[in-house]
C-alpha positions as a Markdown table, in Angstrom:
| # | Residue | x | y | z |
|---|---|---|---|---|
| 1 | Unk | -28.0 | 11.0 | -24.2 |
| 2 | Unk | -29.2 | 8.1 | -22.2 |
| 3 | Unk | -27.8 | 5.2 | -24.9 |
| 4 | Unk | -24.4 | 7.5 | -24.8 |
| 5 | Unk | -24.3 | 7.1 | -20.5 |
| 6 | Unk | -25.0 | 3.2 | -20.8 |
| 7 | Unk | -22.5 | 2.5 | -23.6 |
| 8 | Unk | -18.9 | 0.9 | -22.4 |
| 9 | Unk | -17.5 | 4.3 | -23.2 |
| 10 | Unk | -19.7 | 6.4 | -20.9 |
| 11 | Unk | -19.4 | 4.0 | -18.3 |
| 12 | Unk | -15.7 | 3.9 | -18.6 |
| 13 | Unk | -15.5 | 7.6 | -18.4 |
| 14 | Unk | -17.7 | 8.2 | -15.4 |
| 15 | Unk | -15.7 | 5.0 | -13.6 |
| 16 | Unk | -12.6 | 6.8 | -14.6 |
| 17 | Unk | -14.3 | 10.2 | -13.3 |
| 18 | Unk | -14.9 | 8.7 | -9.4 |
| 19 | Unk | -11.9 | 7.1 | -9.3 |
| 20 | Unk | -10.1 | 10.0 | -9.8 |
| 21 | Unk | -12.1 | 12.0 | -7.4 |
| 22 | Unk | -12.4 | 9.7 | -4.5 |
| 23 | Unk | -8.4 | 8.6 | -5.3 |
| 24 | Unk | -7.6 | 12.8 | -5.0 |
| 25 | Unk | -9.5 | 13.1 | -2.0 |
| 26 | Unk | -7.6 | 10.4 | -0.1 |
| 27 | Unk | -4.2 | 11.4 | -1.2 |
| 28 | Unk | -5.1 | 15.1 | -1.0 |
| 29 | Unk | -6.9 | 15.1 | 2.7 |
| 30 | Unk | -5.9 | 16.3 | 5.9 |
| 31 | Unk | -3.5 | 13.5 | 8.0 |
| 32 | Unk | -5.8 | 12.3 | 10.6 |
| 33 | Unk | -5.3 | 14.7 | 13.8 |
| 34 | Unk | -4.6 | 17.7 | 12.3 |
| 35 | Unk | -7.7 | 19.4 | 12.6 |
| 36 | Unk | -7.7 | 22.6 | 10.8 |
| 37 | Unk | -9.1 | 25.5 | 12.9 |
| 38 | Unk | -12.3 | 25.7 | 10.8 |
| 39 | Unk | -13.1 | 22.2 | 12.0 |
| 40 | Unk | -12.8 | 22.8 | 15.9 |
| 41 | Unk | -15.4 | 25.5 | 15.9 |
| 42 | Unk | -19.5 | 23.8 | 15.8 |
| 43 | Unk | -21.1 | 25.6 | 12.7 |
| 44 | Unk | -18.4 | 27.2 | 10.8 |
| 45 | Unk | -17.7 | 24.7 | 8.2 |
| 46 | Unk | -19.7 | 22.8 | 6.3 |
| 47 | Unk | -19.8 | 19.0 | 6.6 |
| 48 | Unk | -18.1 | 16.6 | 4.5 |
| 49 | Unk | -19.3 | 16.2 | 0.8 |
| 50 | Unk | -20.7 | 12.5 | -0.9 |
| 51 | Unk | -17.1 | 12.0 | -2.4 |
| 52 | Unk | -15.6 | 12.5 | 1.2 |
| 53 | Unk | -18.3 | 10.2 | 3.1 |
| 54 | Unk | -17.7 | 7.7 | 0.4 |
| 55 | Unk | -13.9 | 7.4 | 0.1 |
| 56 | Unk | -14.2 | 7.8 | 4.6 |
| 57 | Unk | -16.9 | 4.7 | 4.5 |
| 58 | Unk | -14.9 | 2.8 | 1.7 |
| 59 | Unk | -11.6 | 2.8 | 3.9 |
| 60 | Unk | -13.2 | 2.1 | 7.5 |
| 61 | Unk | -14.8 | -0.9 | 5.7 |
| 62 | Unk | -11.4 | -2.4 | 4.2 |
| 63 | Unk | -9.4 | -1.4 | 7.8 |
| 64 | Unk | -12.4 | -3.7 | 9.2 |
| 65 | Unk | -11.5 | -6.4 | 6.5 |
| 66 | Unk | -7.7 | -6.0 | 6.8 |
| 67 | Unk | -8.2 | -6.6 | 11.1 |
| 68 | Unk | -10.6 | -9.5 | 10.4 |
| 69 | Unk | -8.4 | -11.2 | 7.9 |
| 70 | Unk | -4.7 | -10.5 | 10.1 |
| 71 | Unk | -3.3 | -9.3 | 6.7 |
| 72 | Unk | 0.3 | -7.9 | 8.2 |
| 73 | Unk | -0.1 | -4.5 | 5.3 |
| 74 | Unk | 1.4 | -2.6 | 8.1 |
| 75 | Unk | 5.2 | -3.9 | 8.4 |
| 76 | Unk | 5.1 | -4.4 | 4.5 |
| 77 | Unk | 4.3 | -0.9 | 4.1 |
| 78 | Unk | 6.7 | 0.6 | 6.7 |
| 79 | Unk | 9.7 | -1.9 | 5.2 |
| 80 | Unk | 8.9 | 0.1 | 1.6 |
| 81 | Unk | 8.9 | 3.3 | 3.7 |
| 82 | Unk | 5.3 | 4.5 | 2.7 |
| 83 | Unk | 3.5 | 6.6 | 5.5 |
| 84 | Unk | 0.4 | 5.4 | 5.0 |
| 85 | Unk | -2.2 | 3.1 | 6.3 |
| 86 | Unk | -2.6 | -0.3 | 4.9 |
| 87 | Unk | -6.6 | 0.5 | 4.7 |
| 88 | Unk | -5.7 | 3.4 | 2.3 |
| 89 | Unk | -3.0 | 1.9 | 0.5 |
| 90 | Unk | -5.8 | -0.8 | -0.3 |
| 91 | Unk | -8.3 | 1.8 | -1.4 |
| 92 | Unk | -5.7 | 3.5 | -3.9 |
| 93 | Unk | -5.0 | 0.0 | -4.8 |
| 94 | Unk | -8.7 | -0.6 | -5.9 |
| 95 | Unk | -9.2 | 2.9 | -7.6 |
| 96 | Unk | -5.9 | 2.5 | -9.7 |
| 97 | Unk | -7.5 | -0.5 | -10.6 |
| 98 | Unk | -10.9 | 1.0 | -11.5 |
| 99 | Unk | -8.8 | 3.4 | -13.7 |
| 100 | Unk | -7.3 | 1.2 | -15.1 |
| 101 | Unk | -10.4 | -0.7 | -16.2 |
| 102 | Unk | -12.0 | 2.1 | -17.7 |
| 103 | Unk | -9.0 | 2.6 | -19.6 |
| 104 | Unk | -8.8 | -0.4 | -21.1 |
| 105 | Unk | -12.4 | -0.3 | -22.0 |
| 106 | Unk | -11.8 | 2.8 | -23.7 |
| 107 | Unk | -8.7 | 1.4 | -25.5 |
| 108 | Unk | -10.3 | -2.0 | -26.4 |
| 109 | Unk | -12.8 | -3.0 | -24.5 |
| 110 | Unk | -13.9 | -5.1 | -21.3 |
| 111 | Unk | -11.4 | -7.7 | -21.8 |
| 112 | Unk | -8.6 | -5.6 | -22.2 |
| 113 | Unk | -9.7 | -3.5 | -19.3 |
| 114 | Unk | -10.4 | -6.7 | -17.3 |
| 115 | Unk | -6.5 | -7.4 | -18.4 |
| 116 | Unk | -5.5 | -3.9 | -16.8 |
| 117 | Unk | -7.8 | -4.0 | -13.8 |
| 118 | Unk | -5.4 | -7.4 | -12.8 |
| 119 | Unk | -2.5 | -5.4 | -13.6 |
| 120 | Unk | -3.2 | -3.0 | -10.7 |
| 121 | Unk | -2.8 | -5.3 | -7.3 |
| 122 | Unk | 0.4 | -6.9 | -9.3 |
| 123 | Unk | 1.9 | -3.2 | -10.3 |
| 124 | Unk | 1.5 | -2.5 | -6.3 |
| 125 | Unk | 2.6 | -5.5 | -5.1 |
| 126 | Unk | 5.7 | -5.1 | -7.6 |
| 127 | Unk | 6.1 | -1.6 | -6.2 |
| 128 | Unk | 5.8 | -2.5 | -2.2 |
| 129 | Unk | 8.6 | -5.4 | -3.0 |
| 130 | Unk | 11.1 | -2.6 | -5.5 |
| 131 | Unk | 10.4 | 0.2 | -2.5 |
| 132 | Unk | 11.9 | -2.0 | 0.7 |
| 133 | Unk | 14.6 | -3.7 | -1.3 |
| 134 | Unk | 16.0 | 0.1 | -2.2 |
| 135 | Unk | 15.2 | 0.7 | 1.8 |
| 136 | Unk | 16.9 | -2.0 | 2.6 |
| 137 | Unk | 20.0 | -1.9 | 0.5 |
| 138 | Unk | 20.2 | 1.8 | 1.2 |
| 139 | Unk | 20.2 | 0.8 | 4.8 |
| 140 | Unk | 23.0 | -1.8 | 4.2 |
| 141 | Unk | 24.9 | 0.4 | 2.8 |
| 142 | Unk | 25.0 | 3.6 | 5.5 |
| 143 | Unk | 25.8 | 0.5 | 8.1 |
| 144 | Unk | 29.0 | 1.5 | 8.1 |
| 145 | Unk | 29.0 | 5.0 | 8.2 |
| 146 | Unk | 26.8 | 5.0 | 10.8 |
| 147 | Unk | 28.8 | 2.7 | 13.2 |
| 148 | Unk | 31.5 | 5.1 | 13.0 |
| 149 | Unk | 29.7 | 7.9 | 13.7 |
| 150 | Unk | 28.6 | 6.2 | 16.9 |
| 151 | Unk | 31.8 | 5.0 | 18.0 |
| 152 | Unk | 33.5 | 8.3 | 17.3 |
| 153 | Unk | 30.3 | 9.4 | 19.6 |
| 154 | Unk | 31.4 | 7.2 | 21.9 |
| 155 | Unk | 34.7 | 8.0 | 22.2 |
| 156 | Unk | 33.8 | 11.5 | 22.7 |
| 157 | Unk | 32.2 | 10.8 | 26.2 |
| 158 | Unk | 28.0 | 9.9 | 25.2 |
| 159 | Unk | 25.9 | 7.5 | 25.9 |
| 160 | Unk | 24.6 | 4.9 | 23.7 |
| 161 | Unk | 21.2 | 6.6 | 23.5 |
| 162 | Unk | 23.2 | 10.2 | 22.5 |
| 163 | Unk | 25.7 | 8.1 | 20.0 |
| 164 | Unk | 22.2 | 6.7 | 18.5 |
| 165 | Unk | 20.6 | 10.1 | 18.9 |
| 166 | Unk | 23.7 | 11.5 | 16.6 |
| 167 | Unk | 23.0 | 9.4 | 13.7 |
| 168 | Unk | 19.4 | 10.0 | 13.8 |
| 169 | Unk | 20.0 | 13.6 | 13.4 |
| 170 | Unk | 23.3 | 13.2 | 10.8 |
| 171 | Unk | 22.7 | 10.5 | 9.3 |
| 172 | Unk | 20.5 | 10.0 | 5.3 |
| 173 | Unk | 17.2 | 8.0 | 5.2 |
| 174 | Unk | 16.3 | 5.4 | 5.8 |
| 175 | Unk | 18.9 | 5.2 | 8.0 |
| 176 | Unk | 17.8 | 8.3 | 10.3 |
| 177 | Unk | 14.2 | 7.9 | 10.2 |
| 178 | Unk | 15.1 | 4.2 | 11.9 |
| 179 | Unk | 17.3 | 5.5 | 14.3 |
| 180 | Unk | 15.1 | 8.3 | 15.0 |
| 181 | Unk | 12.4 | 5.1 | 15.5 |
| 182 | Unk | 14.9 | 3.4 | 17.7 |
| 183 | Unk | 14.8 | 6.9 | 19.8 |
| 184 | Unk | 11.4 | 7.6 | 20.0 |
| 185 | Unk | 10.2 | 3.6 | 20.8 |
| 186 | Unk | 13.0 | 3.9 | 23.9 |
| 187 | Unk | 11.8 | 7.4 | 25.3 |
| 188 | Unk | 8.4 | 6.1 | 25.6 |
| 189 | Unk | 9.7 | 2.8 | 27.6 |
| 190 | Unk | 10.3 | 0.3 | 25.5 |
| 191 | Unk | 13.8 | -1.9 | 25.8 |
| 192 | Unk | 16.5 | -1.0 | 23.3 |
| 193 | Unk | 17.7 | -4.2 | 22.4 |
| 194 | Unk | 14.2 | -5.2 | 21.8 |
| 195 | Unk | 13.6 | -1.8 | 19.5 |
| 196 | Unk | 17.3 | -2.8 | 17.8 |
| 197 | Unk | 16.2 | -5.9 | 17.0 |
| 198 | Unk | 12.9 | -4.9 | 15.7 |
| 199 | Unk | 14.6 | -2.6 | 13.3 |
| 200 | Unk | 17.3 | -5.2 | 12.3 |
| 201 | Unk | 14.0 | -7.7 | 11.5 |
| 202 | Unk | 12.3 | -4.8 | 9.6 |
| 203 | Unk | 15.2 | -4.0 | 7.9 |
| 204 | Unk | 16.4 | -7.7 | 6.9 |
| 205 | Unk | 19.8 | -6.6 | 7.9 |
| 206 | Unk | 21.9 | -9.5 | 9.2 |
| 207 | Unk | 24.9 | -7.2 | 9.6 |
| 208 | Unk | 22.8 | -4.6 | 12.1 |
| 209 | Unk | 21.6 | -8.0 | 13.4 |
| 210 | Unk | 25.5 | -8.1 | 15.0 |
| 211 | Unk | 25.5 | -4.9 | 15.7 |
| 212 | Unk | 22.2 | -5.3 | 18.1 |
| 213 | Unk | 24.1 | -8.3 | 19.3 |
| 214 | Unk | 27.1 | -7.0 | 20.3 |
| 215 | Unk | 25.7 | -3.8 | 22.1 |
| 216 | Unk | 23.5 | -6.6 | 24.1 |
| 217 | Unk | 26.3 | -8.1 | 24.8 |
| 218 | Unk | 28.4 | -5.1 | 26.0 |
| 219 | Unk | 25.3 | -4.0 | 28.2 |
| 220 | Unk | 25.4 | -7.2 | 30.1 |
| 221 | Unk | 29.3 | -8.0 | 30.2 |
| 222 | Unk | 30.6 | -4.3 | 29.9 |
| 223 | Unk | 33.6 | -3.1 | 27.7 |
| 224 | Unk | 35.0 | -0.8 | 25.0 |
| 225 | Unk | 31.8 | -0.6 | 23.0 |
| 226 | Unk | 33.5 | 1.9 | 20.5 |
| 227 | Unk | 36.2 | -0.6 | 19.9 |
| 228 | Unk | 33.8 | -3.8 | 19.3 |
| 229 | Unk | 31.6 | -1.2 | 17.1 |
| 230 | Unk | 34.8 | -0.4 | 14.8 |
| 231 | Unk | 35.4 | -4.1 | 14.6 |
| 232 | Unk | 32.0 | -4.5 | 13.2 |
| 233 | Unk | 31.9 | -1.6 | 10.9 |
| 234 | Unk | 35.6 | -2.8 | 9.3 |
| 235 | Unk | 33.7 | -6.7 | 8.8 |
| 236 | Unk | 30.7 | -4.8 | 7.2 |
| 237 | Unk | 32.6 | -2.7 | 5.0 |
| 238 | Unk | 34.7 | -5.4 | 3.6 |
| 239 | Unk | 32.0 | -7.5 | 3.2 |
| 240 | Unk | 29.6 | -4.4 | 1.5 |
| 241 | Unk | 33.0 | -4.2 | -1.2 |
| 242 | Unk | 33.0 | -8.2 | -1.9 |
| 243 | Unk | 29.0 | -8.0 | -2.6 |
| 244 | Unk | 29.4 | -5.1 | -4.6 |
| 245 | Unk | 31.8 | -7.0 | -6.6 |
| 246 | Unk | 29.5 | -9.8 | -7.1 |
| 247 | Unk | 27.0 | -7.6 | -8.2 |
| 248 | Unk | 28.3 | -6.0 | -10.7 |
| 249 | Unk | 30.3 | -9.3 | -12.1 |
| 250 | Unk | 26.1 | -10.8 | -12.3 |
| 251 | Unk | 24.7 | -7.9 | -13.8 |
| 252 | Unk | 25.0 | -9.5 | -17.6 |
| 253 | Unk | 22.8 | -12.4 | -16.2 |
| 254 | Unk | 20.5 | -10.3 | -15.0 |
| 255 | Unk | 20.4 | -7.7 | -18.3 |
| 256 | Unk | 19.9 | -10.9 | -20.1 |
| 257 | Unk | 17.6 | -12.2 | -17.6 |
| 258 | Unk | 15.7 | -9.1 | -17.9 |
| 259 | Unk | 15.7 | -9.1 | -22.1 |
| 260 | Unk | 14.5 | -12.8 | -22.4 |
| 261 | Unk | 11.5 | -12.1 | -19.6 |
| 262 | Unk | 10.3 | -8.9 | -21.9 |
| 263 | Unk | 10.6 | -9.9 | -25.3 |
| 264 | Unk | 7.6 | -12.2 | -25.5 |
| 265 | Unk | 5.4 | -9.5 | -23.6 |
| 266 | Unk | 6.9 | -6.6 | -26.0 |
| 267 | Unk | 6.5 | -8.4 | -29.2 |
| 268 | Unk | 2.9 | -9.6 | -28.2 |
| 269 | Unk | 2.1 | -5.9 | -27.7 |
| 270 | Unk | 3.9 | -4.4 | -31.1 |
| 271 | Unk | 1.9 | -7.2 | -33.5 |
| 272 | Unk | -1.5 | -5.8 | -30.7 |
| 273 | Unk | -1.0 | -2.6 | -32.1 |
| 274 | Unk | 0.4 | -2.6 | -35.4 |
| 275 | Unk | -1.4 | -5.9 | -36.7 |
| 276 | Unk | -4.4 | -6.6 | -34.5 |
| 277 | Unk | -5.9 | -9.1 | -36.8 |
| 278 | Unk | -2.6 | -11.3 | -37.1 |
| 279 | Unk | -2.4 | -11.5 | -33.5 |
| 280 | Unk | -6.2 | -11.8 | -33.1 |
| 281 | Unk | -6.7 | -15.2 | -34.2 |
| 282 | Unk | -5.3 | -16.3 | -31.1 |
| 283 | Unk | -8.4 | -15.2 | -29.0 |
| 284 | Unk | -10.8 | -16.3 | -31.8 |
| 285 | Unk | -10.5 | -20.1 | -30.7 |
| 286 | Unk | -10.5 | -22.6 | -27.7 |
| 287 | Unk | -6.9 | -23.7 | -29.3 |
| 288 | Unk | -5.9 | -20.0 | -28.8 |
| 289 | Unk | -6.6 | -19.1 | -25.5 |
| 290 | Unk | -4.6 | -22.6 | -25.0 |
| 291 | Unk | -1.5 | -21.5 | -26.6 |
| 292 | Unk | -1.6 | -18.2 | -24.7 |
| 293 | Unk | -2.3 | -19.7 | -21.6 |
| 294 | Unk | 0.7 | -22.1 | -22.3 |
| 295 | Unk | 2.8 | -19.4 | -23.3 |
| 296 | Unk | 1.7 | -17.4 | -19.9 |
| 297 | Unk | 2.8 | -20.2 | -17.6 |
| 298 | Unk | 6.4 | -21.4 | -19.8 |
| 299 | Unk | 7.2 | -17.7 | -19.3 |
| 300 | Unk | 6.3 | -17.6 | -15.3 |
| 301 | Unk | 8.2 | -20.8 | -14.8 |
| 302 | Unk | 11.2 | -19.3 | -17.3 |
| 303 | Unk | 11.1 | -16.3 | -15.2 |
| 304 | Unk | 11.2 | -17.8 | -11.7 |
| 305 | Unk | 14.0 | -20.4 | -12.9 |
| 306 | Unk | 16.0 | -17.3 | -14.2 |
| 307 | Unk | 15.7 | -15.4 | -10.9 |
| 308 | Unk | 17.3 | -18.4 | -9.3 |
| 309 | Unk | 20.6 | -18.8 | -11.6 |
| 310 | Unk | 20.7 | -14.7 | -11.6 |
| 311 | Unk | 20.5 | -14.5 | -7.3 |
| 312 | Unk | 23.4 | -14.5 | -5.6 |
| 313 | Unk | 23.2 | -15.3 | -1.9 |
| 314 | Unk | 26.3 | -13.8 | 0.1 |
């Protein structure tokens, strides 16, 4: 029993085993300040488990790393539109990696789980970066809608913060949930150009960049804000139709972009698991793990040169 716990495959599994368990806690909790009733009452409920204590001491001591270190996790995560703290994003980071470590030893062994493990801060980092380009393309393209809704709120007799107020509550997300942002920040005190602008820099919208300037500008100078905000909507729309016709005219590049970067990785896996040996003698030599490192930077430099001609600044 003992030799079966201390081989890579018992250790793998009770890795696998924690991770799970402290990963299920963290998603699975309470948010922080709901208190269930249980909880407000001395001596009704027992205190929290190992698994809890652990995942609770694991997080406070990567929060106190993340404040130490300056990392900015916090407007990375809210331009991805994840509610939830950099500390625990870390942490899930770490125990998908875990998992996937013990996976891999299952699978092959510690270098192939070493080779997953790496895989986990990438996958996330790939997510975070997929997650606030959808935001902010989503974003981009309710612009428009939006401005009319708040020049027809206009028009109707409101004030900016109503017209604003509107398209929180009519508008889809993202676009709401930043409006309702925009709302919120004000009611508490803060300036509005200064919350507008914080969204436009959040967002990476240069086209809600004019629309914070122009209701600046209207604040200080005065004037038909609806008219200037119909103005701006008709420039965003017509430019929103000329990028979507660029887009779709560079989608073959990036198709072909996309088949070029995953061919070496999905043939090097198909001869992994149909001919293990064949591809094997490449890690069985210094000349090997030369070749592969070769191929590993040609195909980072192929990929970031193909990204360039693909990309299409408008």
């Amino acid at each position: 029993m003992s030799q079966t716990l201390l081989s890579p495959a018992g250790f793998a599994i009770a890795a696998l085993t924690l991770a799970l368990l402290t990963g299920g806690y963290l998603i699975f909790s309470p948010v922080p300040g709901r208190i269930p009733r249980e909880r407000r009452r001395p001596g009704m409920a027992e205190g929290p488990g190992p698994i809890s204590r652990a995942a609770t001491a694991a997080t406070e001591a990567i929060d106190s790393l993340l404040r130490r270190r300056g990392t900015p996790g916090a407007s990375q995560l809210e331009r991805a539109g994840i509610r939830m703290g950099p500390q625990d994003y870390v942490f899930l980071v770490i125990v998908a990696a875990v998992v996937a470590f013990a996976l891999g030893l299952l699978i092959s062994g510690p270098l192939m789980g070493v080779l997953m493990a790496l895989l986990a801060p990438a996958g996330a980092y790939v997510l975070l970066q997929v997650l606030a380009a959808r935001r902010r393309a989503a974003f981009a393209d309710q612009l428009d809608d939006s401005l009319q809704l708040m020049s027809s709120s206009l028009r109707a007799g409101h004030s900016m913060l109503q017209a604003l107020a509107s398209v929180a509550r009519e508008a889809e997300e993202p676009t709401s949930e930043e409006f309702a942002r925009i709302i919120n920040e004000t009611r508490v005190g803060r300036d509005l150009a200064s919350a507008l602008d914080e969204t436009a820099n959040r967002m990476g919208s240069q086209d809600f960049v004019w629309v914070t300037q122009a209701i600046a500008i209207n604040r200080e100078v005065g004037g038909n804000l609806a008219e200037v905000l119909d103005a701006v909507g008709h420039t965003i729309r017509e430019r929103n139709q000329i990028r979507r016709q660029v887009k779709a005219l560079a989608a073959e590049g990036k198709i072909s972009a996309y088949v070029l970067m995953s061919l070496p990785i999905g043939i090097g896996g198909f001869l992994f698991v149909t001919n293990p040996s064949y591809i094997g003698v490449l890690t069985q030599s210094p000349l090997g793990w030369g070749m592969i490192a070769a191929g590993v930077v040609m195909l980072i430099i192929g990929g970031i040169w193909l990204s360039k001609v693909v990309k299409i600044k408008f």
